[in-house]
N, C-alpha and C positions, 0 to 999 in steps of 0.2 A: 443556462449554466448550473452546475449541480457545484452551490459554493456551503463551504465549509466553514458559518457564521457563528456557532456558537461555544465557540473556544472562549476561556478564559484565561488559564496557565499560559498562552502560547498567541502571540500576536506578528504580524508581519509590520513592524511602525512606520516605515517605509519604505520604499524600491526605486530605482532608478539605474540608467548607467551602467547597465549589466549585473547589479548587485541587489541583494534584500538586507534591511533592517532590521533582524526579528528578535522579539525577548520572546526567553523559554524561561518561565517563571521570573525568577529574579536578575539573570542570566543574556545578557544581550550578544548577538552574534550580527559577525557581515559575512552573508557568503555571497558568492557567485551567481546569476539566474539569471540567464542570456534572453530571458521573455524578458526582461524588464527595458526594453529601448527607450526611454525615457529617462531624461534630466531626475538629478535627484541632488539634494544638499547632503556631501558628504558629513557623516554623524561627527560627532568631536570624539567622543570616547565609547566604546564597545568592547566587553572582556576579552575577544579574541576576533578575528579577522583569517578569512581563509587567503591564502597570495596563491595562486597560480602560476606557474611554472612555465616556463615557453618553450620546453621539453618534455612535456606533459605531468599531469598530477601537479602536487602542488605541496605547503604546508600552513600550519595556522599561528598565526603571530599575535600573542597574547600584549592586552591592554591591561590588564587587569589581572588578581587573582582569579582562577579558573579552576571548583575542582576536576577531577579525573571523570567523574557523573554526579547525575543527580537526577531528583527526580520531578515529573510533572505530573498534572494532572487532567483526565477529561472525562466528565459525569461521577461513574462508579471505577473507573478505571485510572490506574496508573502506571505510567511506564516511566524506565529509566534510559535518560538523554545521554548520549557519549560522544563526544565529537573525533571523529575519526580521519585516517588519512585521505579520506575520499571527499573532503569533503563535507560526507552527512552525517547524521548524529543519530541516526537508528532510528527514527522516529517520520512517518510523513504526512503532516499535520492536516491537508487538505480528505487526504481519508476519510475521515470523519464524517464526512458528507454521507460514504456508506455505510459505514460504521452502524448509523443512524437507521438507513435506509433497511438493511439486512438486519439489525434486532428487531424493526417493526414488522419484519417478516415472521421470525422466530418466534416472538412474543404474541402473535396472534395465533400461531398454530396449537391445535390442541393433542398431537400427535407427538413423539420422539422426533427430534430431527438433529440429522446427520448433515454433516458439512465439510467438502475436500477441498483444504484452501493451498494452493499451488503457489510456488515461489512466493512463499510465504514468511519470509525475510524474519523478523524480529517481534512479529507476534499482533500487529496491533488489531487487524483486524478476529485475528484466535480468540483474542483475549474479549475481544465487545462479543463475538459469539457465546463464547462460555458464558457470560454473566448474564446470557438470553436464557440457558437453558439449552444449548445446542451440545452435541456431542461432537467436537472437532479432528480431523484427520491434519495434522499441520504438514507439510512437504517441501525443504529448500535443499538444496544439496551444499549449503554451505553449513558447514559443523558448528562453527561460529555464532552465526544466525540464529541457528536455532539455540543454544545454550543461553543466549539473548533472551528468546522467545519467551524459553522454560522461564528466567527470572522476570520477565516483567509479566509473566502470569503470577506468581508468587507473590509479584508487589501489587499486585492487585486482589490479592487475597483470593483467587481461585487455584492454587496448588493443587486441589482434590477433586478439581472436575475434571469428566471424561474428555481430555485433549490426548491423541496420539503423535508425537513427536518421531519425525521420520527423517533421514537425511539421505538422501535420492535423487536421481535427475528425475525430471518427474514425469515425459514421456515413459520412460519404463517403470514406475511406480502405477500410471496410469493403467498399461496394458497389463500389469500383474492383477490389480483390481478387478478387473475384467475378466480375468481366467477364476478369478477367485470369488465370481460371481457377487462381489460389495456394488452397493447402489447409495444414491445420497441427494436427500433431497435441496441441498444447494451446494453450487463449486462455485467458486472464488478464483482468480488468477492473476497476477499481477507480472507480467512476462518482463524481461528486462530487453534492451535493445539489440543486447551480446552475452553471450555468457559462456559458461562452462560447466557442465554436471562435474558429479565429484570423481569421476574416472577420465576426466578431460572431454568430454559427449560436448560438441560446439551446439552455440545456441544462436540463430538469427532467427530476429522475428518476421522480417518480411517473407523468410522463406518456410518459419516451422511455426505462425501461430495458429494457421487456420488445419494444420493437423492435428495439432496438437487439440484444439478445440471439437474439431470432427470425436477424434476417441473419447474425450474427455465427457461427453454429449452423452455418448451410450453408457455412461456410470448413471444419468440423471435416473431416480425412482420414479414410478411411472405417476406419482403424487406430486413429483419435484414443482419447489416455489420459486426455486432463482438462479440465475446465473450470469455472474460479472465477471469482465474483464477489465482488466486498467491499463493504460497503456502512456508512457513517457516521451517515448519516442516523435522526435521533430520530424513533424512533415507527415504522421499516421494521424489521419483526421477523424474525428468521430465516427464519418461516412463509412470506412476502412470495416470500423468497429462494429457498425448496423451491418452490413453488407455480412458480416465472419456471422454473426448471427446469426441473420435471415438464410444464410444458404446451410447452416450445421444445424439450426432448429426450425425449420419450417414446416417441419407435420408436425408440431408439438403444440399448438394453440400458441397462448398468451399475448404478451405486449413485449415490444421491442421499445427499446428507446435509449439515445446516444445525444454525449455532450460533453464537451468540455467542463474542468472542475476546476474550480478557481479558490484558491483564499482571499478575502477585504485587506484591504491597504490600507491602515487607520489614517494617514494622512491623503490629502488630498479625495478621501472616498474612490478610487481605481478599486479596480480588480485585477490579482495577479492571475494567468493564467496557469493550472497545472498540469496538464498532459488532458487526458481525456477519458471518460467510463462509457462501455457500450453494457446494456443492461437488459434481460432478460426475465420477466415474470409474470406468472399464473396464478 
């Protein structure tokens, strides 16, 4: 498992019962997290609590005072938390796993390196590339997202690295690239289960991820170091993720390698499980 241990701003304190326990800095929240099948002692007090709706979505029911945002922190980097209707709060803590993984890639290379991070939500992974040294392409087609993105680069004091902010469904961003002959030596991908571009372009992944990773493949530079995918979605197994891989990059050398990404559970020592990264590198 590719677990995401060295958080300090940001803990999971417990889980159970369908729900997580986490503090975001000073800040404790209960959400929803249908991995958690296991018994758990309901908390006593928590600033806010998400309730779920039995008509779908949901809202958050404050304990406590609660600003509007705020911020956390991880290494050189910081982002700003928001708890939102959905649920999430901009931020997805287990990340970090790659975070890690793809600046020790960056950080070793002694070349410019370029980086196409797709469905690229709020930045976090943008933002641990800039502070490698990478020149990022950011791509979500939500407008939102990215203006997110833009400031929690800003609070992390990279405002003036080369990051391009784009808001696009990102199949067609992809095949523009392509015509326009750009190449990169790492992409990033973070697909969601369903979605929407921003002209209404429907997104399922069991049916559009492995084209999407087909085109996206012939952006790599022929120096290319990496290429992830993350994936959410219940019941798309690691396996899923090797398999999209090995058939979209198999003349390309390297190593493949997929797994599940988990955050620690400070009680009891569990591991929460988080969806899963298939991973690619030369």
């Amino acid at each position: 498992m590719y677990l995401a241990s060295n958080w300090k701003d940001y803990e999971i304190i417990d889980a159970g019962d369908g729900s997580k326990h986490e503090r975001w800095a000073d800040v404790t929240l209960l959400r929803p997290d249908p991995q958690a099948a296991w018994p758990m002692k309901e908390p006593k007090s928590v600033h806010a609590r998400y309730i779920r709706s039995s008509s779908g979505g949901g809202h958050w029911e404050y304990g406590r005072s609660l600003p509007d945002s705020w911020t956390i922190r991880y290494r050189d980097l910081t982002f700003i938390v928001r708890p939102t209707g959905f649920k999430h709060t901009g931020l997805f803590p287990e990340q970090a796993v790659n975070w890690d993984w793809m600046r020790g890639i960056v950080e070793k290379s002694d070349k410019p390196f370029r980086v196409l991070n797709l469905f690229a939500y709020t930045g976090g992974a943008t933002a641990a590339l800039a502070a490698s040294g990478a020149e990022v392409v950011h791509v979500d087609a939500a407008k939102g997202m990215v203006a997110w993105a833009k400031d929690n680069l800003a609070a992390s004091g990279l405002g003036d690295k080369p990051v391009r902010f784009i808001v696009d469904d990102v199949m067609k961003f992809v095949l523009r690239e392509q015509r326009r002959g750009r190449d990169y030596h790492g992409i990033l991908m973070d697909p969601p289960s369903y979605g929407r571009g921003p002209n209404g372009e429907m997104w399922k992944i069991e049916d559009d991820l492995y084209p999407l990773v087909r085109e996206s493949v012939k952006l790599l530079a022929p120096d290319a170091r990496f290429f992830l995918i993350n994936s959410y979605t219940t019941g798309l197994a690691p396996t899923v993720l090797s398999n999209v891989l090995k058939v979209a990059l198999g003349d390309k050398g390297g190593h493949i390698e997929c797994d599940e990404v988990g955050l620690p559970i400070t009680r009891g020592g569990l591991v929460l499980p988080c969806g899963a990264s298939g991973r690619w590198e030369r």
